[in-house]
DOBATI-638860 format. One line per field, with one value per residue: x, y, z of N, C-alpha, C in turn; residue number from 1. Coordinates in steps of 0.2 Angstrom, whole numbers. Layout:
<sites>
nX	[X	...]
nY	[Y	...]
nZ	[Z	...]
caX	[X	...]
caY	[Y	...]
caZ	[Z	...]
cX	[X	...]
cY	[Y	...]
cZ	[Z	...]
vodren	[NUM	...]
</sites>
This chain:
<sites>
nX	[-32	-28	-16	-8	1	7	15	21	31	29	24	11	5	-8	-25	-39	-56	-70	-86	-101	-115	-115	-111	-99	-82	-68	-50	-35	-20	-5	12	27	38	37	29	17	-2	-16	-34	-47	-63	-71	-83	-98	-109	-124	-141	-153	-167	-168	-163	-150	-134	-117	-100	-93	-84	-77	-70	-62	-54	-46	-40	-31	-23	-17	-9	-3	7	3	3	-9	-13	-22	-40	-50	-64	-70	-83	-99	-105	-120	-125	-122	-115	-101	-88	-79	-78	-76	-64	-57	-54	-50	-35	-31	-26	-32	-47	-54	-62	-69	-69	-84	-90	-98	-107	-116	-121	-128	-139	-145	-146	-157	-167	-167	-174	-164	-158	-152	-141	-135	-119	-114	-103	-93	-85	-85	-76	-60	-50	-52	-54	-46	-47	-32	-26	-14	-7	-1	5	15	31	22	17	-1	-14	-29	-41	-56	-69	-84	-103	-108	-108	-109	-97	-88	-71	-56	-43	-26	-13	2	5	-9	-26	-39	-56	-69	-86	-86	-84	-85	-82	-72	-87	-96	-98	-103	-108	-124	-132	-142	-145	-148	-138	-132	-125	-127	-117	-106	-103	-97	-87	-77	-76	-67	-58	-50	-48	-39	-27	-12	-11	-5	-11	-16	-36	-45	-62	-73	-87	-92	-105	-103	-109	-119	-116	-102	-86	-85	-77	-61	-52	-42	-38	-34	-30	-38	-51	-55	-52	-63	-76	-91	-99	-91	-80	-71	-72	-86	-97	-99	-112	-120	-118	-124	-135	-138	-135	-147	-160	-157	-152	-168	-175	-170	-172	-171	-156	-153	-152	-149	-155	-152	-139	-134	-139	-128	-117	-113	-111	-98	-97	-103	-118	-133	-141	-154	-164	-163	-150	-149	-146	-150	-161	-168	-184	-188	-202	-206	-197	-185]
nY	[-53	-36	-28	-14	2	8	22	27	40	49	67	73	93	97	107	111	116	122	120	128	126	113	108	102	97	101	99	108	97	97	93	91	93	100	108	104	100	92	93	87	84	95	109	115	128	132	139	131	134	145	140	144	146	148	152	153	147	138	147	152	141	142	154	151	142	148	159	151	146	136	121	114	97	85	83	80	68	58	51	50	63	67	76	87	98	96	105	106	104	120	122	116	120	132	129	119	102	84	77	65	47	35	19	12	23	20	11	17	28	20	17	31	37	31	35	47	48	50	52	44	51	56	49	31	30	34	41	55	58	61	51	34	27	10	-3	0	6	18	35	49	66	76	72	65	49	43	33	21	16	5	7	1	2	14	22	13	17	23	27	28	37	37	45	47	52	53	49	52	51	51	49	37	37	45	56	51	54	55	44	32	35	33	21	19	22	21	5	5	0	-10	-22	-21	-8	-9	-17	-12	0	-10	-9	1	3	-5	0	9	14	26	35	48	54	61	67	69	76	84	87	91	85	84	97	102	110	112	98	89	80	65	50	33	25	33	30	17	13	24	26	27	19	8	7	-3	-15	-15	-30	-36	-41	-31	-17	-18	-20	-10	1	-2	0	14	22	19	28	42	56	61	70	85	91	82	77	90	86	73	73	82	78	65	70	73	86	93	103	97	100	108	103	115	119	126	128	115	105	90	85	72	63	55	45	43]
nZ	[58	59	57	66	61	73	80	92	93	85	88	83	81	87	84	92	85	92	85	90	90	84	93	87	86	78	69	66	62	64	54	64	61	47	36	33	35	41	39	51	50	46	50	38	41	45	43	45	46	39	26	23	21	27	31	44	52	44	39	51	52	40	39	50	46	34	45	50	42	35	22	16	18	19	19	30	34	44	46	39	44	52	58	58	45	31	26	16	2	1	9	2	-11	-7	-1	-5	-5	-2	-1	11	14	23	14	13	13	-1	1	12	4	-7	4	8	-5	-6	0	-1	-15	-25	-41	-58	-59	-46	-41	-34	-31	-24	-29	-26	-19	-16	-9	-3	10	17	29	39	28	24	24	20	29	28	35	43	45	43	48	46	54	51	60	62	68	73	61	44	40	48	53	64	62	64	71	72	89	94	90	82	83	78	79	86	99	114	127	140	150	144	135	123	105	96	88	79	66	50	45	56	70	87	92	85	84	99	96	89	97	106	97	95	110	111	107	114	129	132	120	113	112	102	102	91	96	109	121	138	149	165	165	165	157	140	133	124	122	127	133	129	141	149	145	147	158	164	155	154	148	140	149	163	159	156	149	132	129	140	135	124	127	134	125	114	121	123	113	109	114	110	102	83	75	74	62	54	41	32	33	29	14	11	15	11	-5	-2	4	-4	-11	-13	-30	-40	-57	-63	-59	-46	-28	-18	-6	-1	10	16	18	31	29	37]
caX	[-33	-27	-9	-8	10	8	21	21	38	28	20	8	2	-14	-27	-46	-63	-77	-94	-107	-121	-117	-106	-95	-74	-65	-45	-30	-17	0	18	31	44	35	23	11	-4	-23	-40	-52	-71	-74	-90	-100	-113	-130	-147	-159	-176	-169	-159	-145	-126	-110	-93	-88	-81	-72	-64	-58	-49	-43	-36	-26	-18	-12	-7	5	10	4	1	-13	-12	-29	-44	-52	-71	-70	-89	-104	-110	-131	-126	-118	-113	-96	-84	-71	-74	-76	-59	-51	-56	-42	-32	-30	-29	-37	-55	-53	-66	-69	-72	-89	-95	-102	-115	-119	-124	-134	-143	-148	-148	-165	-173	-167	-174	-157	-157	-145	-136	-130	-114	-115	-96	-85	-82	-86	-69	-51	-48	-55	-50	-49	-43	-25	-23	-9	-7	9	6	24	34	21	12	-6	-14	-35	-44	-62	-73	-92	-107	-110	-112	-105	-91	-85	-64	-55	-37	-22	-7	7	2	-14	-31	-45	-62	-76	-92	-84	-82	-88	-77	-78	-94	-101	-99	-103	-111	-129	-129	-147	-145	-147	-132	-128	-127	-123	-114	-102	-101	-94	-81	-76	-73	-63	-51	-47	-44	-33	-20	-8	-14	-6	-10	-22	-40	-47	-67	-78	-91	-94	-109	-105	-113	-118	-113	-96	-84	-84	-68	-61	-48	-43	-33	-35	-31	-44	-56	-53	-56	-68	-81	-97	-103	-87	-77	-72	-72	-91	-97	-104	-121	-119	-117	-130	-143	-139	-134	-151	-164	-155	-155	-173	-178	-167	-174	-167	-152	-159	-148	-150	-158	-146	-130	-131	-139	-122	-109	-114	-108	-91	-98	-107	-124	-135	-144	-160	-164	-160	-143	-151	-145	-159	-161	-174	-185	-191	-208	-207	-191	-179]
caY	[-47	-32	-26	-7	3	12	27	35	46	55	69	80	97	97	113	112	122	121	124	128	125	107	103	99	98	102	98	106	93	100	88	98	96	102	115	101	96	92	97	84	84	102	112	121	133	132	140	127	139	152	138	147	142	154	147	157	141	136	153	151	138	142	157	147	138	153	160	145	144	127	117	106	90	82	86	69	63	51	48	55	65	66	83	95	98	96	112	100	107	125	125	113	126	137	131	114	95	79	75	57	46	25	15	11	28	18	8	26	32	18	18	36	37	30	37	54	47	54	49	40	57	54	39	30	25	37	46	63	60	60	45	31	21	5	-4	-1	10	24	42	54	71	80	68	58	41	42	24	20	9	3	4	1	3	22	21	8	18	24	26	31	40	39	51	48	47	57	46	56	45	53	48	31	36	52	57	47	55	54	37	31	35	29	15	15	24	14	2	5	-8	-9	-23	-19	-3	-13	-22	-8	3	-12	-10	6	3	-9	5	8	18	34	36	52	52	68	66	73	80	83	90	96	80	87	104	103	113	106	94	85	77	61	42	24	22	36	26	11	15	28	26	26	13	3	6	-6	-22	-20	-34	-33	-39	-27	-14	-17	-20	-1	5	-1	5	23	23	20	35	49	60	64	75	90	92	75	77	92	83	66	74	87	74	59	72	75	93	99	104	95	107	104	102	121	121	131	122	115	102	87	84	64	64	49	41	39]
caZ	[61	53	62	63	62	78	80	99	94	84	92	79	84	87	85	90	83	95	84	98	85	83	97	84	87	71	71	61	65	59	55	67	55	42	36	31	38	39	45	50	53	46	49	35	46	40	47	41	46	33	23	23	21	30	33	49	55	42	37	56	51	33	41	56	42	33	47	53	35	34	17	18	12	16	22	32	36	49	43	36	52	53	63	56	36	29	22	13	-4	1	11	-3	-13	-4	0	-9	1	-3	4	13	18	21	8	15	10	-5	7	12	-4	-8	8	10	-11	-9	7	-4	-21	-29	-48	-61	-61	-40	-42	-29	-29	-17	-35	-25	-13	-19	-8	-2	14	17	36	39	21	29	22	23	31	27	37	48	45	48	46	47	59	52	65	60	72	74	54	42	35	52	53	65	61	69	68	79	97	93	85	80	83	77	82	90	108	117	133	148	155	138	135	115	102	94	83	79	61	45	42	64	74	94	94	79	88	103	95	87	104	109	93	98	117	111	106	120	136	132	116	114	110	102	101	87	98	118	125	142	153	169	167	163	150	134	132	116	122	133	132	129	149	153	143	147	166	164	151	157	142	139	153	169	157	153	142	123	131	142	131	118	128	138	118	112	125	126	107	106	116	107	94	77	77	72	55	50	33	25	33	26	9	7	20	6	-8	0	7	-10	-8	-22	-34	-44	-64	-64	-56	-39	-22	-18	-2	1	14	14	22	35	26	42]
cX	[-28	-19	-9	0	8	14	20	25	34	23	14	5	-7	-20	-34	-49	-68	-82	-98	-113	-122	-116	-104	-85	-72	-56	-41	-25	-9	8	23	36	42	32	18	6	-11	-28	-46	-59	-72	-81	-92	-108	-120	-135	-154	-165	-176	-167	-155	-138	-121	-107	-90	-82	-75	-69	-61	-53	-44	-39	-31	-21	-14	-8	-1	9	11	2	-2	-15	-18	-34	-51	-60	-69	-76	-93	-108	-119	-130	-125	-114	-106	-94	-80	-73	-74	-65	-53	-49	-48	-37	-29	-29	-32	-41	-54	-58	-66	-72	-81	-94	-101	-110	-118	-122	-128	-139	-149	-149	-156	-168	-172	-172	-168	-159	-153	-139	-129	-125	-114	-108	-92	-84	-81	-78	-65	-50	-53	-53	-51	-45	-35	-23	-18	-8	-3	6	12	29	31	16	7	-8	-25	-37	-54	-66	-82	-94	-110	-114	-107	-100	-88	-77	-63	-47	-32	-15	0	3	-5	-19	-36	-52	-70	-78	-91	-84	-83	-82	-79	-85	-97	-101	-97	-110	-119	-128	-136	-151	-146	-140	-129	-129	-123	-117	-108	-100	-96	-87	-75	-72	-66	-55	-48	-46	-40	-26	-16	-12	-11	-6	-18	-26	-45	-57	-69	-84	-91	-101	-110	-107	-112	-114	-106	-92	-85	-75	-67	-57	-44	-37	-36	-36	-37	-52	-57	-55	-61	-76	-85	-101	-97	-82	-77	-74	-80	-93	-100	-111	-124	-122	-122	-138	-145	-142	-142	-157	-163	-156	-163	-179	-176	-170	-170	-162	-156	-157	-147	-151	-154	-141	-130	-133	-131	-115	-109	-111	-102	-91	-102	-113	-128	-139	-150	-161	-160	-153	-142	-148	-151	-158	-169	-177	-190	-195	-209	-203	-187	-183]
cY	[-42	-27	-18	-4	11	16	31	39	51	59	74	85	97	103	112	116	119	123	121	128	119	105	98	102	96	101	102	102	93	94	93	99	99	107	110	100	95	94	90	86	92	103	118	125	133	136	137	129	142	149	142	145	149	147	152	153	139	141	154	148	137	147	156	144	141	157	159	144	138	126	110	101	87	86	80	69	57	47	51	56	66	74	89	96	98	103	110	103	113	126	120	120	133	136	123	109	89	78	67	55	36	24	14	17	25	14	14	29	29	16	25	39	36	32	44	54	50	50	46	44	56	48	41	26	29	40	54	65	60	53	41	24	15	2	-5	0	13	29	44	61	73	73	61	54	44	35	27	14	7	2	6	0	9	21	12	12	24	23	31	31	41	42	52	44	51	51	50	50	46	50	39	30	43	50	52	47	55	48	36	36	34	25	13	18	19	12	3	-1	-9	-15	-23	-14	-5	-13	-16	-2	-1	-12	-4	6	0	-6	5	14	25	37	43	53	59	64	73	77	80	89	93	91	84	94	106	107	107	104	90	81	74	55	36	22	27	31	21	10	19	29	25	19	9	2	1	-14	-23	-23	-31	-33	-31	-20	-14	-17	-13	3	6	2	13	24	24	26	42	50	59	69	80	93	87	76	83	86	78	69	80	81	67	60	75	81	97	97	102	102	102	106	109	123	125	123	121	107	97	85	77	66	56	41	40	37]
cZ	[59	58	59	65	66	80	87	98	91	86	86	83	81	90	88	90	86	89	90	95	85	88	95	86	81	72	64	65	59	61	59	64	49	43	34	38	36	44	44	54	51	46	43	40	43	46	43	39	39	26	19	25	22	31	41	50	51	39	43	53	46	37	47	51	39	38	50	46	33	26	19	12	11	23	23	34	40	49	40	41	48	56	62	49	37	25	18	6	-3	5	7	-8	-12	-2	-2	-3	-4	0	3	16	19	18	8	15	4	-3	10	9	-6	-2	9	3	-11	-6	2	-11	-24	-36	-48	-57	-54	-40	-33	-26	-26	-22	-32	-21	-18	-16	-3	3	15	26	34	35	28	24	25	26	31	30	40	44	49	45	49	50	55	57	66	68	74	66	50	41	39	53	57	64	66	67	73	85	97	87	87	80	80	82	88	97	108	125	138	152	150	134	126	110	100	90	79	72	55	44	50	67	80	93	88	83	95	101	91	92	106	104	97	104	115	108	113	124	135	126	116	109	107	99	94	89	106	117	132	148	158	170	166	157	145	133	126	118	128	132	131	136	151	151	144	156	168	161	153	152	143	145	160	167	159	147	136	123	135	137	127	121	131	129	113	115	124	119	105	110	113	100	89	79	73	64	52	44	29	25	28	17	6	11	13	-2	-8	3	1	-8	-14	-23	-37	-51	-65	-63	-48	-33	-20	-13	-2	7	14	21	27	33	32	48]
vodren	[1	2	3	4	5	6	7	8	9	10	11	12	13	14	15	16	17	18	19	20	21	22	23	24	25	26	27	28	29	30	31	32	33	34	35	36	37	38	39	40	41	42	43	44	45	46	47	48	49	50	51	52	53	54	55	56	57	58	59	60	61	62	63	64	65	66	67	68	69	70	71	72	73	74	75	76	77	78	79	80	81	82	83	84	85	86	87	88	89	90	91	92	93	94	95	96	97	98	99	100	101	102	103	104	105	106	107	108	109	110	111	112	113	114	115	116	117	118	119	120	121	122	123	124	125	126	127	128	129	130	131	132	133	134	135	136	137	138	139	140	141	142	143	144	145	146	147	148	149	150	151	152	153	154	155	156	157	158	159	160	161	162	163	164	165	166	167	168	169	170	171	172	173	174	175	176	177	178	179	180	181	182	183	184	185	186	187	188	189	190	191	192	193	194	195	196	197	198	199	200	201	202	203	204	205	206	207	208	209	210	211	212	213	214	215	216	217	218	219	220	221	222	223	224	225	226	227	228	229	230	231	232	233	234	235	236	237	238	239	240	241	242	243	244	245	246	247	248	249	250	251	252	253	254	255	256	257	258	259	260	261	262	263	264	265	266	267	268	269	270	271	272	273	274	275	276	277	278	279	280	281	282	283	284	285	286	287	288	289	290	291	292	293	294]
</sites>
C-alpha cells in the first residue's frame, strides 16, 4: 500500500472560481512563501448551440495571478471532466506552467479514441501533457510538496492532489449533501469508486477538502469546501461507516437513471487532448458528434 508524505504545517492559500454554467470550481492554490503556485481544474467557456469558445473564466483567473504576482508553475487535471472543457493550454499560453494529468489518461484516449473514430495522427500516450502522474509521484510548487493519490472509479484516471493540509478531489466526492460521483462512464466502476473514497477518508480528519463541483442540493449556496471528519460523518453515500455493498448497489441504481452531462462529447474530445480543440484535414476546429456511441 502505497505510503503518502502527508504535511499539515503546510497551509496553501487557496483561491476558488465558481463557473455557474458547469457548476464547476476552479482553484489558484498559491505557496505562502513564495510567488509560485498552480491552478487546478480550469474552465474553457463554450456555447455548444452556436459552437463557440470564450475564456471569461479563465481570463478571470489569468488576471488573479497577475495581479497577486504569482508564477505559475503547474497547471493540474484531476481527470478528464465529461462536463466542462479544459483552458490549460490557453492560460499555459500566458502565463506558462506545466499541464499535469494521471498516468491513466492513456486508457482514456484509447477508450474515447474509438467512440471518436480519432485517426493514426491522435497519440494515444499522454504526449499532449507535460506530466504524467503516477500514485504517490509529488511535485514542488515554490516551497510546498504536493504528492497524488490514484483514485479510480469516477473515471480510470481519476487523482486526487494533495498540497499541505488542502487536497483537491475532483470528481471523487461531492460535499456532504452531495454525496459521490457517477461511476457509470466507460472505464467507471462503483466499487473502485468506493475504495477509492475510502483512501481519501483515510487522510487525517482535519485535512481540507476542496470539491470540483457542487450543485446547490436542496437549495442551498453553492459550497467547495469541507474535511475528511465532515465526510466521514456526513456523506450522504459514504458516510456513518456505509459498506461497499451498500454503496454500489445506491451508486448503481442512481447511476442508471441520470442522463448524459450535457457537454459530454466536446469535453472528453478537447479534456483527452490536454484542453486543445481537435481540428479537421483543413486545420479549422472542428468537433464530433458520435451517433449512439456513449
Amino acid at each position: 500500500m502505497t505510503t503518502y508524505p502527508v504535511n499539515m504545517a503546510v497551509q496553501p492559500e487557496v483561491e476558488a472560481f465558481f463557473d455557474e454554467a458547469t457548476n464547476t470550481i476552479s482553484y489558484i492554490v498559491k505557496d505562502p512563501s513564495s510567488d509560485a503556485c498552480a491552478i487546478v481544474d480550469s474552465v474553457m467557456d463554450i456555447d455548444y448551440a452556436a459552437g463557440r469558445i470564450t475564456y471569461d473564466h479563465a481570463d478571470a483567473m489569468i488576471a488573479r495571478v497577475k495581479e497577486m504576482g504569482g508564477k505559475l508553475e503547474w497547471i493540474i487535471e484531476t481527470h478528464v471532466h465529461a462536463d466542462h472543457l479544459s483552458a490549460a493550454p490557453y492560460i499555459q499560453d500566458q502565463l506558462g506552467g506545466k499541464i499535469g494529468v494521471g498516468s491513466k489518461i492513456m486508457v482514456v484516449q484509447e477508450t474515447f479514441g474509438k467512440v471518436f473514430n480519432e485517426g493514426t495522427e491522435f497519440q494515444r500516450d499522454g504526449s499532449q501533457f507535460d506530466a504524467l502522474f503516477e500514485d504517490g509521484d509529488t511535485y514542488q510548487i515554490g516551497n510546498m510538496q504536493a504528492f497524488v493519490m490514484y483514485t479510480p472509479g469516477h473515471t480510470p484516471a481519476c487523482m486526487v492532489h494533495v498540497i499541505g493540509n488542502a487536497a483537491f478531489t475532483g470528481d471523487t466526492l461531492f460535499m456532504p449533501d452531495g454525496g459521490s460521483a457517477r461511476a457509470d462512464f466507460p472505464g467507471g466502476d462503483a466499487g473502485e469508486l468506493y475504495d477509492s473514497i475510502q483512501k481519501v477518508l483515510s487522510l487525517p480528519d482535519e485535512m481540507r477538502l476542496f470539491m470540483c463541483h457542487d450543485y446547490g442540493p436542496n437549495g442551498r449556496d453553492i459550497a467547495w469546501e469541507t474535511s475528511v471528519g465532515e465526510e466521514k460523518a456526513h456523506n450522504i453515500h459514504v458516510g456513518g461507516g456505509k459498506t461497499k455493498e451498500e454503496f454500489v448497489k445506491f451508486r448503481t441504481e442512481r447511476d442508471a437513471q441520470l442522463a448524459m452531462p450535457k457537454l459530454i462529447i466536446p469535453s472528453l474530445q478537447v479534456n483527452m487532448r490536454a484542453g486543445e480543440v481537435p481540428t479537421d484535414a483543413d486545420g479549422n476546429q472542428m468537433l464530433k458528434v458520435p451517433v449512439n456511441g456513449l
